[in-house]
C-alpha positions as CSV (number, residue, x, y, z in Angstrom):
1,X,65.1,-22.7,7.7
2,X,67.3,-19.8,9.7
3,X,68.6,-19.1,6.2
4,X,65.8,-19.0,4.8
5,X,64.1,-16.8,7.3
6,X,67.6,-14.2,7.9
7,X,67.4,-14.1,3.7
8,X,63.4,-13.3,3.7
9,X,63.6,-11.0,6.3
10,X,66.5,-9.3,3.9
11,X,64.5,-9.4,1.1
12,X,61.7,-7.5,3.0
13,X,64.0,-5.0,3.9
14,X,65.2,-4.0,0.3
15,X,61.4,-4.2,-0.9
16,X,60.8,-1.4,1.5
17,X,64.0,0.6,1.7
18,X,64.8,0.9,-2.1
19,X,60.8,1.0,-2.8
20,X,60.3,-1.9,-5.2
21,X,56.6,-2.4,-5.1
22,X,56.9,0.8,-7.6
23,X,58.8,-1.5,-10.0
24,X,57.0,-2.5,-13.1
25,X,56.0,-6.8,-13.2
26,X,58.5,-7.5,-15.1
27,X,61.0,-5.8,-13.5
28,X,59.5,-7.2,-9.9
29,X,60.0,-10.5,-11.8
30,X,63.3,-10.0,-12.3
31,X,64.3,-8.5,-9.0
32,X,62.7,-12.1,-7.2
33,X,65.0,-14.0,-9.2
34,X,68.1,-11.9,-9.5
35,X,67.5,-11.7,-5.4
36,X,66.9,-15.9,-5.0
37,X,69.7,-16.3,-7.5
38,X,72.4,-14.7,-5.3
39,X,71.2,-15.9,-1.9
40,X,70.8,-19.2,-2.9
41,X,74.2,-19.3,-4.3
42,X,75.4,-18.0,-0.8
43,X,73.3,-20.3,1.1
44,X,74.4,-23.3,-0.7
45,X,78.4,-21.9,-0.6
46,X,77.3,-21.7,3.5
47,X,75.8,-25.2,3.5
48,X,78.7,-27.1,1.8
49,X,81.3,-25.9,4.0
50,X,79.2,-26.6,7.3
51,X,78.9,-30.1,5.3
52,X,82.3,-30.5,4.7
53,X,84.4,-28.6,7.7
54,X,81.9,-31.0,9.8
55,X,82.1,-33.9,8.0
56,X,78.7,-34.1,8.1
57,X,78.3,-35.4,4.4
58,X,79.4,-39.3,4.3
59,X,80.1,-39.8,0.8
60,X,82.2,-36.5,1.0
61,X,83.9,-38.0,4.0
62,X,84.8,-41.5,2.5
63,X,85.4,-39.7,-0.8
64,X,88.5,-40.0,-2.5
65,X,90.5,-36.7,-3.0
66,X,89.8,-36.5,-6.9
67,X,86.2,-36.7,-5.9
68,X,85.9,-34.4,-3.6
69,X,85.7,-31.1,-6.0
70,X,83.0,-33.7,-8.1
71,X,81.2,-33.6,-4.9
72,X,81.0,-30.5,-3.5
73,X,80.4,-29.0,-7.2
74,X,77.4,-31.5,-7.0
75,X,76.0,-30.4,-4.2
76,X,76.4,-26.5,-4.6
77,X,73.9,-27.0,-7.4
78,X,71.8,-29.1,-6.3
79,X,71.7,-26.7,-2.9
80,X,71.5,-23.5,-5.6
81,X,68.7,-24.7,-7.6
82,X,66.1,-26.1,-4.5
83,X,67.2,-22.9,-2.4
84,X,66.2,-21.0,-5.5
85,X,62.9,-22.7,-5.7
86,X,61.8,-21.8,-2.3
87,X,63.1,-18.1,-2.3
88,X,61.0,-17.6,-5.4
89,X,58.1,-19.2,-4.2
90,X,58.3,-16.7,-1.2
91,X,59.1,-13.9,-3.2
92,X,56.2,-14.2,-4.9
93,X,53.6,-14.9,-2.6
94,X,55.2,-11.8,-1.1
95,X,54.6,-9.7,-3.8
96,X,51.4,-11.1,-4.6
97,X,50.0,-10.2,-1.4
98,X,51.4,-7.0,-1.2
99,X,50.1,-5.8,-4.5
100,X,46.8,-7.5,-3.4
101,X,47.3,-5.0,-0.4
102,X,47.8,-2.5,-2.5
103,X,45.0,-3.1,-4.9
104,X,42.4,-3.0,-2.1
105,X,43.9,-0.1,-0.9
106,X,43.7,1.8,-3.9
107,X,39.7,0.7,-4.7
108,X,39.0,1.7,-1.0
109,X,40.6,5.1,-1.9
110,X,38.6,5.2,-5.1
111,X,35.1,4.3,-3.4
112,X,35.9,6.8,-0.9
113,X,36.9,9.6,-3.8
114,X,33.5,8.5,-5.6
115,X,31.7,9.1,-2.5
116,X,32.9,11.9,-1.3
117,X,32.1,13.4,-5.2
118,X,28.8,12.0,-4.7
119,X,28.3,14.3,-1.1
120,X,29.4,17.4,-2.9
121,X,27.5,16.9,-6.5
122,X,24.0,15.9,-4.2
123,X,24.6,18.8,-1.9
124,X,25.3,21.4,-5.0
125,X,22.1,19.7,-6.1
126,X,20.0,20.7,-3.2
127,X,21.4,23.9,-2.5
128,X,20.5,25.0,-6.3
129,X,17.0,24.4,-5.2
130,X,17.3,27.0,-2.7
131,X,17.4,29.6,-4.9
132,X,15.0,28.4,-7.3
133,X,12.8,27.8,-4.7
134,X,12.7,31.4,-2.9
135,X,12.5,33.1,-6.3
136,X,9.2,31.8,-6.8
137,X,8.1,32.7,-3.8
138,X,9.1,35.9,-3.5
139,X,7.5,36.5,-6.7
140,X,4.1,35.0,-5.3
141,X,4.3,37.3,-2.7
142,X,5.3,40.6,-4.7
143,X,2.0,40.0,-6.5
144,X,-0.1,40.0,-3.1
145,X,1.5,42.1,-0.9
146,X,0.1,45.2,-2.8
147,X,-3.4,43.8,-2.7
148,X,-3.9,41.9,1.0
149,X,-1.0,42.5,4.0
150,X,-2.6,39.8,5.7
151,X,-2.1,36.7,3.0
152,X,1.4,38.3,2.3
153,X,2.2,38.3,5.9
154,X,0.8,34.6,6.1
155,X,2.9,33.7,2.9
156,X,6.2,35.1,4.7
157,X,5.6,32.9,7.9
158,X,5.0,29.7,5.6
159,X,7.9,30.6,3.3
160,X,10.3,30.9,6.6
161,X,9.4,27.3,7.9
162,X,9.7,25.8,4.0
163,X,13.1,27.6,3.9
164,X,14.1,26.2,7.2
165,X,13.1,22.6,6.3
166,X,14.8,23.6,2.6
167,X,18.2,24.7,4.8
168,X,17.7,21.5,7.4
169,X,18.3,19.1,4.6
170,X,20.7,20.9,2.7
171,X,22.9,18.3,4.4
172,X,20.6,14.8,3.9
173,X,20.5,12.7,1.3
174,X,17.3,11.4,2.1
175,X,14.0,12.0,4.5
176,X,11.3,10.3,5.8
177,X,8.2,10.7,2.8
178,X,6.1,12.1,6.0
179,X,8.5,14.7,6.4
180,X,8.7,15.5,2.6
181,X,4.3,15.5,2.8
182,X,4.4,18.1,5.4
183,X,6.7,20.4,3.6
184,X,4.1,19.8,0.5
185,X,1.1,20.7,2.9
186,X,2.7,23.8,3.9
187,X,3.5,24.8,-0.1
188,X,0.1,24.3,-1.2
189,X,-1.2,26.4,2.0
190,X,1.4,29.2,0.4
191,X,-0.1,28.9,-3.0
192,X,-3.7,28.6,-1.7
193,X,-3.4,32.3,-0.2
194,X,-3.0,33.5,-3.7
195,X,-4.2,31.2,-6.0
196,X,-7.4,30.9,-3.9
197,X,-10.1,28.5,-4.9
198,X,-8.2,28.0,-8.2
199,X,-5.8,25.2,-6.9
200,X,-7.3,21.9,-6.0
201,X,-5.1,19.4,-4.3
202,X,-5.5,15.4,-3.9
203,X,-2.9,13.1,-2.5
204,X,-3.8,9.4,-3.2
205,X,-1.9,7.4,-0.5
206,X,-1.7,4.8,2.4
207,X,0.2,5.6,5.9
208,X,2.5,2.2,5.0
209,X,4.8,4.8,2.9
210,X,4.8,7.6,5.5
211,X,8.2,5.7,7.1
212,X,9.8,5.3,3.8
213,X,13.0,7.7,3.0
214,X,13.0,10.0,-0.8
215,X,15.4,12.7,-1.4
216,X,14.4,15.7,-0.2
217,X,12.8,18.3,-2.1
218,X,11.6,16.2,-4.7
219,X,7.9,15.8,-4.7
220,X,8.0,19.6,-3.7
221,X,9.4,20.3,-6.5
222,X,7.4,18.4,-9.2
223,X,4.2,19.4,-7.0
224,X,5.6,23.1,-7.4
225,X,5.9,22.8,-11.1
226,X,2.4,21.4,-11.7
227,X,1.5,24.6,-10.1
228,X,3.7,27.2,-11.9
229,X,3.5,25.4,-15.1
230,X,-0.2,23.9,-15.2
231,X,-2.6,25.5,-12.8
232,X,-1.4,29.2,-12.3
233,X,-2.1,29.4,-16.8
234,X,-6.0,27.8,-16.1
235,X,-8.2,30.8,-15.6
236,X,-10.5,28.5,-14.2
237,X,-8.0,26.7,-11.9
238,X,-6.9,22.7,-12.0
239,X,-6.1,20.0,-9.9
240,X,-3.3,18.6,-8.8
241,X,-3.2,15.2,-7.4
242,X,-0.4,12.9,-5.5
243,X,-0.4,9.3,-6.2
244,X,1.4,7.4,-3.9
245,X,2.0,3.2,-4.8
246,X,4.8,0.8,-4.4
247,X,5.6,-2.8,-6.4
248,X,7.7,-5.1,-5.5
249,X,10.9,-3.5,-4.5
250,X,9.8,0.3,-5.5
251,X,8.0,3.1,-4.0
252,X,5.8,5.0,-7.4
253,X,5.2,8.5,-7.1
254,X,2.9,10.1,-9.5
255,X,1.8,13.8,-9.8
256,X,-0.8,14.7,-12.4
257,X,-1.8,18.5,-13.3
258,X,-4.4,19.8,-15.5
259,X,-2.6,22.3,-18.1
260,X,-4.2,24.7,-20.7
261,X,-4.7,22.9,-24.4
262,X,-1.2,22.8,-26.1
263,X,1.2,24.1,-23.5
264,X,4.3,22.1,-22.7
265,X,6.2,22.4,-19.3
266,X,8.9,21.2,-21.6
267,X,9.0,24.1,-23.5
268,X,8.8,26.7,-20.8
269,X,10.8,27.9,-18.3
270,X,14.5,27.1,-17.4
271,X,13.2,23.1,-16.5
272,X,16.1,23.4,-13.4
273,X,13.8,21.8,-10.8
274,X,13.1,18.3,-13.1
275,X,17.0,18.4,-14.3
276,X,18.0,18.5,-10.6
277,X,15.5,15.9,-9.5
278,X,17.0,13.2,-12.2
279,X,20.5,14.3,-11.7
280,X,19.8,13.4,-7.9
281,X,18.3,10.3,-8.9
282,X,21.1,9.2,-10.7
283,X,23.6,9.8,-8.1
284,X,21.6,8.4,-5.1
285,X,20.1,5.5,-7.1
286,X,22.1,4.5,-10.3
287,X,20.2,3.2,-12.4
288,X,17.6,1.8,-10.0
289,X,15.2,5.0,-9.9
290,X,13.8,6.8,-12.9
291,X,11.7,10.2,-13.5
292,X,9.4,9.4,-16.5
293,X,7.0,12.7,-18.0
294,X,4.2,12.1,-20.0
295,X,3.0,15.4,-21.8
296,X,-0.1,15.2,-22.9
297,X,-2.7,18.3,-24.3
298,X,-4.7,19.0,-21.3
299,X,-3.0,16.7,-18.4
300,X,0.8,16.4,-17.6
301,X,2.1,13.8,-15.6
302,X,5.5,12.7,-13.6
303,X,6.5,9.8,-12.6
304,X,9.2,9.0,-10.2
305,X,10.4,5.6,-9.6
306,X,13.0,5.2,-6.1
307,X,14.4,1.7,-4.4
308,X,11.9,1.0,-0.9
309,X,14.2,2.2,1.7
310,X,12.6,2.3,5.3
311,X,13.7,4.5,8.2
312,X,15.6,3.0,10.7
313,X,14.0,4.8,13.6
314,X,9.8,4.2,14.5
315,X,9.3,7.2,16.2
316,X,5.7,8.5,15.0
317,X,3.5,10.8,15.9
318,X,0.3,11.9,13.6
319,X,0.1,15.6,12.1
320,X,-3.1,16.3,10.0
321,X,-3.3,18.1,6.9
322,X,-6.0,19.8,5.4
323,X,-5.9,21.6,2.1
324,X,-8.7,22.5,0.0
325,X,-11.3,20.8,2.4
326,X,-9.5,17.4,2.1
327,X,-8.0,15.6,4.7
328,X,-5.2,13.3,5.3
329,X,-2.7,11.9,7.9
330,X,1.5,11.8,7.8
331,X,3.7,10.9,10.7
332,X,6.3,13.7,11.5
């Protein structure tokens, strides 16, 4: 067992120093038993004269002095072949469970790698919206700064708190649905200033969901579509309404516009914000979350599907929203 251990411990040595774990498997194969080969042939040549200077071995000591070489020869390969075995054995498990080292090693790397990919596509994501997102509004308020100061100077102070909320989660993956409602609220109070009485808003809901996390941005921006690409065509105005439902394992989010006779969001525009929102989707969710849009001639309709995922915190507080002479409650 001191052999075996001084010849392990050598083993170990030339693994590291001359860098075989870069060998290919056959040619680690061959190294384990080239390597077991010689230092078992050593070990036994060791053995057998211990045994014999000693006279530990009785037959070799009551043997005759024709028999002697029989002897020795006899037990140099009987010594060669089980030291062999063992060294082998080790050398394997050795390799095995460095490779295995390895191995998990190199996945961890990977995940990490994936992940980090992941935290740059999502945040390239999110800050595309930023853009988008101001352009619009700066448009809105081009139109009404010529005609009422006042609304325009309203619209700036709404659009500096969305783009602080729109810069504050430039950096999260996900947010509580209250939070997301809130940003919504102030939106449709933006819109309302010029839209007027031509924008109707309904959120169907229960306060159960208000603790649940969704990306950020994302109703927002499928609310802010219904409006650019549905109501702000109607002469007459629309509405917009918010459905909020879970199943099982899955929050439902569902936002339905009214849209003039034979006009496709599809087919208009630069469709950035509903690109971004399933590309987000995808990399947050896999293939657990969907975005589903139904086109139909006078009503369009989105439908996005995420995992339940609650917050971990319960701090609450209650905010009230009104819009359009309709109220509902979020927690901040």
């Amino acid at each position: 067992m001191v052999l075996f251990t001084i010849t392990a411990l050598i083993y170990r040595f030339f693994y590291i120093q001359f860098q075989w774990k870069n060998f290919s498997r056959a040619l680690s194969v061959l190294s384990v038993f080239i390597f077991s080969a010689v230092s078992g042939i050593f070990v036994a040549i060791f053995l057998t004269w211990i045994t014999k200077s000693m006279w530990l071995d009785y037959d070799l000591a009551n043997a005759k002095s024709n028999e002697v070489f029989g002897i020795i020869f006899g037990q140099l390969l009987f010594l060669v072949f089980a030291y062999q075995v063992m060294a082998c054995s080790w050398g394997f498990i050795y390799n095995y469970a460095i490779e295995s080292k390895r191995a998990q090693e190199i996945q961890l790397n990977n995940l990490r790698l994936i992940n980090s990919l992941k935290d740059a596509q999502i945040s390239s994501l999110t800050n595309q919206l930023n853009p988008h997102f101001l352009f619009n509004c700066l448009n809105n308020i081009r139109f009404v700064i010529h005609e009422n100061q006042k609304k325009a100077d309203e619209m700036i102070v709404n659009l500096s708190e969305l783009l602080r909320y729109s810069l504050e989660c430039s950096n999260k993956e996900k947010v509580e649905l209250s939070t997301e409602l809130d940003i919504i609220h102030k939106y449709i109070k933006l819109e309302t200033i010029q839209l007027e009485q031509r924008l109707t808003f309904k959120l169907n809901s229960s306060d159960e969901f208000l603790e649940y996390l969704i990306p950020p941005m994302t109703l927002q921006l499928l609310v802010e579509n219904a409006i650019k690409h549905g109501i702000e065509h109607l002469n007459k105005g629309g509405l917009i309404e918010l459905d909020i439902t879970q199943s099982a394992d899955s929050l439902i989010f569902t936002v339905k516009n009214d849209k003039p006779a034979a006009y496709s969001l599809l087919k208009v525009g630069t469709k950035i914000g509903l690109r971004n929102i399933k590309q987000r989707l995808q990399l947050l969710y896999n293939q657990q979350s969907s975005l589903t849009i139904i086109d139909n001639d006078q009503l369009f309709e989105a439908k996005m599907i995420i995992p339940k995922e609650k917050c971990k915190t319960n701090k609450q507080s209650s905010i009230t929203i009104i819009e359009n002479e309709h109220l509902f409650e979020a927690c901040n």
